[in-house]
N, CA, C and O atoms as a GROMACS GRO file, in nm:
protein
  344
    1UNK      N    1   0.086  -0.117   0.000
    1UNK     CA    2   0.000   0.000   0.000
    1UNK      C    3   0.091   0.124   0.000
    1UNK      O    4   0.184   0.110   0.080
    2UNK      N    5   0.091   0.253  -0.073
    2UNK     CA    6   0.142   0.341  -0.075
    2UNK      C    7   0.083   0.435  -0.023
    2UNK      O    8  -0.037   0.423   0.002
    3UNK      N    9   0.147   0.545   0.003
    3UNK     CA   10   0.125   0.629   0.095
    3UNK      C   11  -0.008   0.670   0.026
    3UNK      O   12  -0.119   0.644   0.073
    4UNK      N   13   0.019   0.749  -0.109
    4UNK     CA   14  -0.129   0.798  -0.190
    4UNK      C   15  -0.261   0.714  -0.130
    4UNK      O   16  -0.342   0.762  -0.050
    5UNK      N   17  -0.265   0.580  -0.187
    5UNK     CA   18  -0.332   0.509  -0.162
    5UNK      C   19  -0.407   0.534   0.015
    5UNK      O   20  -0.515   0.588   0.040
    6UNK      N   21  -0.324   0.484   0.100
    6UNK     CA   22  -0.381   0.503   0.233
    6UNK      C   23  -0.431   0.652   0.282
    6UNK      O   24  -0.526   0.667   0.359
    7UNK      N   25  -0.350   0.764   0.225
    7UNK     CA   26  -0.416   0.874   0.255
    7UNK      C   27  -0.535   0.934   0.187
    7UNK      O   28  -0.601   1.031   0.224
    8UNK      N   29  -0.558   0.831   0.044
    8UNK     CA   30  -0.697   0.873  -0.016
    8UNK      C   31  -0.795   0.825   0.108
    8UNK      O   32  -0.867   0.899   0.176
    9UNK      N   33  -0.778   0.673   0.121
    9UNK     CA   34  -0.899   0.616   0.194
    9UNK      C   35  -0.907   0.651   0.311
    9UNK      O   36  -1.013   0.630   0.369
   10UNK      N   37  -0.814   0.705   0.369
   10UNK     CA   38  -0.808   0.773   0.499
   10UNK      C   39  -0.908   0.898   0.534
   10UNK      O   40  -0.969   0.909   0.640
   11UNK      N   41  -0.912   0.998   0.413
   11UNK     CA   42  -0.927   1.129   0.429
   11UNK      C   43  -1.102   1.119   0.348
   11UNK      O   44  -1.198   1.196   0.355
   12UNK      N   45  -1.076   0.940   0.248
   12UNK     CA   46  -1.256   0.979   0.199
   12UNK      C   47  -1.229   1.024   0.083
   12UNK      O   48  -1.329   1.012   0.012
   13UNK      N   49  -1.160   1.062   0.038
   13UNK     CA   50  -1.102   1.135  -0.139
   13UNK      C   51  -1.111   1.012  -0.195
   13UNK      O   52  -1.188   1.031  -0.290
   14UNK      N   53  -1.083   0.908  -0.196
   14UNK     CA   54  -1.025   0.736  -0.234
   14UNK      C   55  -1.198   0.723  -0.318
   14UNK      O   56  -1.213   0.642  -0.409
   15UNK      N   57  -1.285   0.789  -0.283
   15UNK     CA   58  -1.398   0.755  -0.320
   15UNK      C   59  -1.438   0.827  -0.421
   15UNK      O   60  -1.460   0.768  -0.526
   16UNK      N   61  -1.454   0.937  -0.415
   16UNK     CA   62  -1.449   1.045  -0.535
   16UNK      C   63  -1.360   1.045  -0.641
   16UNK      O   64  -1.398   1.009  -0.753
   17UNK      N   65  -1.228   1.085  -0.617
   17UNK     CA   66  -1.089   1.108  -0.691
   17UNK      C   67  -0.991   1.025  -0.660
   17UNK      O   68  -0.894   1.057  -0.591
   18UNK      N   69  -1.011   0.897  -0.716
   18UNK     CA   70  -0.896   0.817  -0.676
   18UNK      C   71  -0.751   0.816  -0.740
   18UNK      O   72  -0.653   0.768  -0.684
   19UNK      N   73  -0.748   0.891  -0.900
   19UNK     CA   74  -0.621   0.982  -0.970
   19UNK      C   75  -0.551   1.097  -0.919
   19UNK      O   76  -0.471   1.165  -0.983
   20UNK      N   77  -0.592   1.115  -0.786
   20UNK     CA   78  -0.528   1.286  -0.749
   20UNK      C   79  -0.374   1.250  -0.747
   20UNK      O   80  -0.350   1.130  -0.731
   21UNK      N   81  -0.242   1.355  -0.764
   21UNK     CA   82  -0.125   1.275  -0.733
   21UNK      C   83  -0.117   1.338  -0.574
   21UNK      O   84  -0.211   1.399  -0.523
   22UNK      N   85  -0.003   1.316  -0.515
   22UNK     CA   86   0.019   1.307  -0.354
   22UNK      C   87   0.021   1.461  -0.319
   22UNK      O   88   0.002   1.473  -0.198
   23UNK      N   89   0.037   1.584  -0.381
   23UNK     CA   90   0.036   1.725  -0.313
   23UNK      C   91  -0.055   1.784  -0.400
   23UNK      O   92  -0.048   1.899  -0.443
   24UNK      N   93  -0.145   1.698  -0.426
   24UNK     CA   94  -0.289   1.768  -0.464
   24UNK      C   95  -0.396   1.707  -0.405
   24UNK      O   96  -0.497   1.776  -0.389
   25UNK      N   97  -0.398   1.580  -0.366
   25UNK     CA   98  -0.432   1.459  -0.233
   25UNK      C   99  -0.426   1.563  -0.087
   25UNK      O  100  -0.513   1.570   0.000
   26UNK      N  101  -0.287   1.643  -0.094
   26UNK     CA  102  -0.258   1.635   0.045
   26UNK      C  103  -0.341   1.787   0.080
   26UNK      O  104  -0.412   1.810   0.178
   27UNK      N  105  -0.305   1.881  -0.036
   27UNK     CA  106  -0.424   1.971   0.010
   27UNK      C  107  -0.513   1.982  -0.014
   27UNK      O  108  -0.556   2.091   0.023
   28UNK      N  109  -0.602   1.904  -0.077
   28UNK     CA  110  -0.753   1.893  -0.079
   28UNK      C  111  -0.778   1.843   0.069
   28UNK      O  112  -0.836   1.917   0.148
   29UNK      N  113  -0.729   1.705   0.110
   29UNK     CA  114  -0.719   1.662   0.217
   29UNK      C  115  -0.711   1.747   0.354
   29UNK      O  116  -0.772   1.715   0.456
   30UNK      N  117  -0.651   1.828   0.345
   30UNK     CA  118  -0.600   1.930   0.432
   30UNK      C  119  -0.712   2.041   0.450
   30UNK      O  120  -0.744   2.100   0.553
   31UNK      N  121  -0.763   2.052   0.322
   31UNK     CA  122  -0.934   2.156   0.308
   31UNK      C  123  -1.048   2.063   0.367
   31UNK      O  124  -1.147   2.100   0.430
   32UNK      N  125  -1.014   1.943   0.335
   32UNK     CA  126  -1.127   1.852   0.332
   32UNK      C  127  -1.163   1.836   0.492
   32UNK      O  128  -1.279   1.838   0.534
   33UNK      N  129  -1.036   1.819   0.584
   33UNK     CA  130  -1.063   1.808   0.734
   33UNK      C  131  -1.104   1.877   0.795
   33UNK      O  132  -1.164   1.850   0.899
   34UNK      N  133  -1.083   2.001   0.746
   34UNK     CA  134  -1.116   2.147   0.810
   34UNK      C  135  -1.237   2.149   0.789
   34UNK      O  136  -1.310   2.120   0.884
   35UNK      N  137  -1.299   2.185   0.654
   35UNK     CA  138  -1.440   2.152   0.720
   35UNK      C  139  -1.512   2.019   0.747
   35UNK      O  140  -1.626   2.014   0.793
   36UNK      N  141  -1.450   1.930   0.721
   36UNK     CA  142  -1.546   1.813   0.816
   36UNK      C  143  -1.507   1.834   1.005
   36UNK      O  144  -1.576   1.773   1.086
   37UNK      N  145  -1.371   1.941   1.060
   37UNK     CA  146  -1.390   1.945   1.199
   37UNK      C  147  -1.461   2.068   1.206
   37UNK      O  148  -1.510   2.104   1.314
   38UNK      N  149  -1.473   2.144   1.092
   38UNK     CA  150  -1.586   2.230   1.164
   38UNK      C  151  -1.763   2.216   1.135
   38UNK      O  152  -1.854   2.293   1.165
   39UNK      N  153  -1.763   2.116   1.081
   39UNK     CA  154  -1.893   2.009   1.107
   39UNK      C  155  -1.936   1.929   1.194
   39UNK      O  156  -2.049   1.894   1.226
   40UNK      N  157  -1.787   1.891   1.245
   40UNK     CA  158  -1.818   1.799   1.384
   40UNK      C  159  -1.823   1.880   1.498
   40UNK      O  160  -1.888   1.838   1.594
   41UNK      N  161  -1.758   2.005   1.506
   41UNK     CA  162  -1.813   2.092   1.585
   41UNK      C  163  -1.960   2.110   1.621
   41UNK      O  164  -2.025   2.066   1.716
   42UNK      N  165  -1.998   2.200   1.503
   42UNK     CA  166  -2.173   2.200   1.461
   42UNK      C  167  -2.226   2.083   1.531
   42UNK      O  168  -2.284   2.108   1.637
   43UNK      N  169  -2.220   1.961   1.497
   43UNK     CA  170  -2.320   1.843   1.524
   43UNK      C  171  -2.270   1.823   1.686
   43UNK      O  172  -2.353   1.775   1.763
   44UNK      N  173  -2.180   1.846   1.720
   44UNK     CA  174  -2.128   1.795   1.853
   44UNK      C  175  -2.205   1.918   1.941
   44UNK      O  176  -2.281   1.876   2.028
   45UNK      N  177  -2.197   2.045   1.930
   45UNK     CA  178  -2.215   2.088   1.980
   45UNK      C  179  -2.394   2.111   1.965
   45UNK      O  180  -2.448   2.117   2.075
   46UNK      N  181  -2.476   2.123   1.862
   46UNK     CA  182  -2.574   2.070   1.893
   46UNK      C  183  -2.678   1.904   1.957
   46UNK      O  184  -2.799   1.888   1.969
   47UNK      N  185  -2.605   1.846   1.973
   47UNK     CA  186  -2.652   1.709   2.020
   47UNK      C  187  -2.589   1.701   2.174
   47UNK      O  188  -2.646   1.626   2.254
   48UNK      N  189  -2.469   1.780   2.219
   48UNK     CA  190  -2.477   1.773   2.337
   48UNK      C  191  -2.336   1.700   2.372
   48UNK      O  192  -2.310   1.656   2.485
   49UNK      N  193  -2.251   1.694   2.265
   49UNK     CA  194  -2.123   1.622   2.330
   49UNK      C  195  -2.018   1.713   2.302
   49UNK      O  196  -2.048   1.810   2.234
   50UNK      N  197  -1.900   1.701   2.342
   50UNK     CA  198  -1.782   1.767   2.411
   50UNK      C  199  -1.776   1.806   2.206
   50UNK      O  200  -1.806   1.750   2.101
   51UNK      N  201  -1.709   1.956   2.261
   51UNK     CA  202  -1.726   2.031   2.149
   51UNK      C  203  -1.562   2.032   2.087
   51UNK      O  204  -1.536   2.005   1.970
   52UNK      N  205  -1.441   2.076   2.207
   52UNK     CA  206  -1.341   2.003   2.134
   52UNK      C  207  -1.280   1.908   2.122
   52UNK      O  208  -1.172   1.917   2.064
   53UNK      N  209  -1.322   1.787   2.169
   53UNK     CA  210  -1.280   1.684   2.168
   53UNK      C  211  -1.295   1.620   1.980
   53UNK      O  212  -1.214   1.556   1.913
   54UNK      N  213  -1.437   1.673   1.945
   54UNK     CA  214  -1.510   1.607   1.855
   54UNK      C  215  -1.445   1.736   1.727
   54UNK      O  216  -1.459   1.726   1.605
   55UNK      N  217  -1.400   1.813   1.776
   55UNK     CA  218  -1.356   1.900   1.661
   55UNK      C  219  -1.187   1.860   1.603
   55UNK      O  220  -1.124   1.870   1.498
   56UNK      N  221  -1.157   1.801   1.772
   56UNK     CA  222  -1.009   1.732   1.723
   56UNK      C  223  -1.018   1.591   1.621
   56UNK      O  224  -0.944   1.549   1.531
   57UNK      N  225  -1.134   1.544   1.678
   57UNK     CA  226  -1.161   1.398   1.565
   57UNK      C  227  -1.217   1.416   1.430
   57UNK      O  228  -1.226   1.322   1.352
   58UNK      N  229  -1.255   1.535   1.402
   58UNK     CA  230  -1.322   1.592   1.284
   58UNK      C  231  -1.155   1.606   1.213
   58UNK      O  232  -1.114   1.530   1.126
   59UNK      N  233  -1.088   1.700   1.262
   59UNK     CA  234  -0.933   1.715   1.232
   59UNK      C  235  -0.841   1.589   1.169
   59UNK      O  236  -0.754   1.595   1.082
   60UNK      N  237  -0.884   1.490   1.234
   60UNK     CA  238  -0.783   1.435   1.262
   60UNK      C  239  -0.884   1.305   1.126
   60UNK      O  240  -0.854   1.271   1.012
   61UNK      N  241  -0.979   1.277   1.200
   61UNK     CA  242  -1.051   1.162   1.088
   61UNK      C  243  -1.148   1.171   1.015
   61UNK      O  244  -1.209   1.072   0.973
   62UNK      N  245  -1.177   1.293   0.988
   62UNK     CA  246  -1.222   1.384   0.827
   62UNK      C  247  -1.355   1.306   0.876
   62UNK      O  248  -1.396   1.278   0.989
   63UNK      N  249  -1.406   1.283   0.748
   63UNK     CA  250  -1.550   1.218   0.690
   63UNK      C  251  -1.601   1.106   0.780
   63UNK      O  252  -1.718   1.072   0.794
   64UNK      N  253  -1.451   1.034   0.859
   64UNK     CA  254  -1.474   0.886   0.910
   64UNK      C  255  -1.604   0.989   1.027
   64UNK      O  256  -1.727   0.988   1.023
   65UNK      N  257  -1.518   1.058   1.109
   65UNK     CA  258  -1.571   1.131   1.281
   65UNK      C  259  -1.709   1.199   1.248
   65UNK      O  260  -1.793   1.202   1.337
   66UNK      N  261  -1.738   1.258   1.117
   66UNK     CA  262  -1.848   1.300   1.103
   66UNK      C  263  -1.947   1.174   1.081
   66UNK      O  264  -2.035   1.170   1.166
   67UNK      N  265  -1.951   1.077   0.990
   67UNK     CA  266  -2.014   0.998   0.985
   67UNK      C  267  -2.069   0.939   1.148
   67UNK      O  268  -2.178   0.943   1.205
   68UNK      N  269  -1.959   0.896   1.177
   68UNK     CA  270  -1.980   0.861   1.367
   68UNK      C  271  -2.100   0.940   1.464
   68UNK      O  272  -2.203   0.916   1.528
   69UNK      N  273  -2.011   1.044   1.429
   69UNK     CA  274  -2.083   1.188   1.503
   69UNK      C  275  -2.269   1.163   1.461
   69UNK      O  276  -2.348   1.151   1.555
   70UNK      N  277  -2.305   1.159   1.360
   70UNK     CA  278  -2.443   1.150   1.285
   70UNK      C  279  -2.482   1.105   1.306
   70UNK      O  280  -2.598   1.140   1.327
   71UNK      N  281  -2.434   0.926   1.339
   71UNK     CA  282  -2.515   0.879   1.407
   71UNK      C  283  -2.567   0.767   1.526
   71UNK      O  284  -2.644   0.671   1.531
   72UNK      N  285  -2.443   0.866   1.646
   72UNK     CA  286  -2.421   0.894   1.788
   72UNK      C  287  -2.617   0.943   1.830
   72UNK      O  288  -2.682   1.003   1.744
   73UNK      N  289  -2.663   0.919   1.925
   73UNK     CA  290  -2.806   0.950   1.910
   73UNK      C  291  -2.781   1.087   1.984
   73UNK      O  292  -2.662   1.112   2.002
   74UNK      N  293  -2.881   1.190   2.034
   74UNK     CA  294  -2.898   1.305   2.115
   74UNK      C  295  -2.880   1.297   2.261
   74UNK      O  296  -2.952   1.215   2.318
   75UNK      N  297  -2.778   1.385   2.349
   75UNK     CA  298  -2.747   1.370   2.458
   75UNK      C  299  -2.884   1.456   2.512
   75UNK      O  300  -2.942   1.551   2.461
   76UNK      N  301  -2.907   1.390   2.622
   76UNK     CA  302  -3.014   1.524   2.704
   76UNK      C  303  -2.938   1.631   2.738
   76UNK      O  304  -2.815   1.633   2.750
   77UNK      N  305  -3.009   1.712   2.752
   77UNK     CA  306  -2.962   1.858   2.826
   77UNK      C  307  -2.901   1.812   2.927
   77UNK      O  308  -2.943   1.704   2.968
   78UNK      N  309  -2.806   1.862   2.988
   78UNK     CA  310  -2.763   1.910   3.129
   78UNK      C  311  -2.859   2.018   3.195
   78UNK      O  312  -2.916   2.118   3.152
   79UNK      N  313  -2.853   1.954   3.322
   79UNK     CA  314  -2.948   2.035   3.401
   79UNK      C  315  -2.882   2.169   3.421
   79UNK      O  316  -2.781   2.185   3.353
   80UNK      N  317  -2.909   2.244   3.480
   80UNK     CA  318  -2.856   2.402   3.507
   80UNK      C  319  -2.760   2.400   3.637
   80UNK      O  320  -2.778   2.313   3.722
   81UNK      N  321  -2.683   2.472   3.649
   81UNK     CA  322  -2.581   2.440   3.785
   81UNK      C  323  -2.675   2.523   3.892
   81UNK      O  324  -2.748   2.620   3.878
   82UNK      N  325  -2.636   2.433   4.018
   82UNK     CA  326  -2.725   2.532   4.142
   82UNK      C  327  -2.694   2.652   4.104
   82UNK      O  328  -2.594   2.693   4.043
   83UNK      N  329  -2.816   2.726   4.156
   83UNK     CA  330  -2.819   2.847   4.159
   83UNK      C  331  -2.837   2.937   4.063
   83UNK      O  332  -2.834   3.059   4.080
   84UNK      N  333  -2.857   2.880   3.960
   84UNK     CA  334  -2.879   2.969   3.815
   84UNK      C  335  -3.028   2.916   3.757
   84UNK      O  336  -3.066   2.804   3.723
   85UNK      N  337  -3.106   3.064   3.761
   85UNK     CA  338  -3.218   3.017   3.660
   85UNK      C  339  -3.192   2.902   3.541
   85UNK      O  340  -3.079   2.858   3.521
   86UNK      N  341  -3.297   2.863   3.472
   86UNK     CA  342  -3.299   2.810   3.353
   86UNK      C  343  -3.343   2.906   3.239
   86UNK      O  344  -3.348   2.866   3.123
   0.00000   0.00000   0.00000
């Protein structure tokens, strides 16, 4: 397996554009994570789970962490800390 190869299927490109060569792979790839972690942001932070944790896995495992993220079910609310209205 070559590097191309594992970083297509890695990043989710492997599916679309499987001809890209390796520094046109690497910055699409590089666009491609960014917004899939600032998608996993979005979904993380509306459903109720840790906002950078899920923005580092968006970073880090593109398309894989969003897919996950989607369909992770809805956290309940957290209750309000003593002492603070709702």
């Amino acid at each position: 397996m070559t590097v191309e190869v594992f970083l297509s299927y890695w990043t989710g490109l492997g599916f679309v554009a499987s001809d890209l060569d390796l520094w046109t792979l690497v910055g699409t790839a590089l666009a491609v994570h960014v917004c899939d972690a600032i998608m996993c942001r979005l979904f993380a932070h509306n459903n109720g789970y840790p906002k950078n944790l899920w923005t580092g896995l968006g970073l880090l495992a593109g398309l894989w962490a969003v897919a996950v993220l989607i369909l992770l079910p809805r956290r309940a609310a957290a209750p309000p800390p003593p002492g603070r209205l709702p």
